[in-house]
C-alpha positions, 0 to 999 in steps of 0.5 A: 500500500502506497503513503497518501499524498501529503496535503499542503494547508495554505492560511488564507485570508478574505472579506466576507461578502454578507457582513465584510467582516475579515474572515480566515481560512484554509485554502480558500474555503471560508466560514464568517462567525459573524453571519454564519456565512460559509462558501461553497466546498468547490470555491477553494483553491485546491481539490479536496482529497477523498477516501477513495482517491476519486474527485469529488461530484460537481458543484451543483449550477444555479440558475 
């Protein structure tokens, strides 16, 4: 069996676009406490590893 790949974990920092409070995150995924805003899993900068070593499902569309 082969060692998992090791994950780089980036400190990332943004605005929150509900209250403009500044927000903290890691690798672009964000949560205000202020608001309770949360962004969707996909809007982050790397792809989330998964038990299996598959990619994750598409984000849904709006529209």
């Amino acid at each position: 069996m082969e060692p998992p790949e090791a994950v780089l974990l980036e400190i990332t920092s943004s605005t929150c676009p509900r209250c403009h409070a500044d927000v903290d995150g890691i690798n672009g995924r964000y949560a205000c406490t202020l608001c309770n805003w949360v962004n969707h899993w996909t809007q982050g900068h790397t792809t989330l590893p998964t038990a299996d070593g598959q990619l994750p499902d598409t984000p849904p569309t709006s529209g």
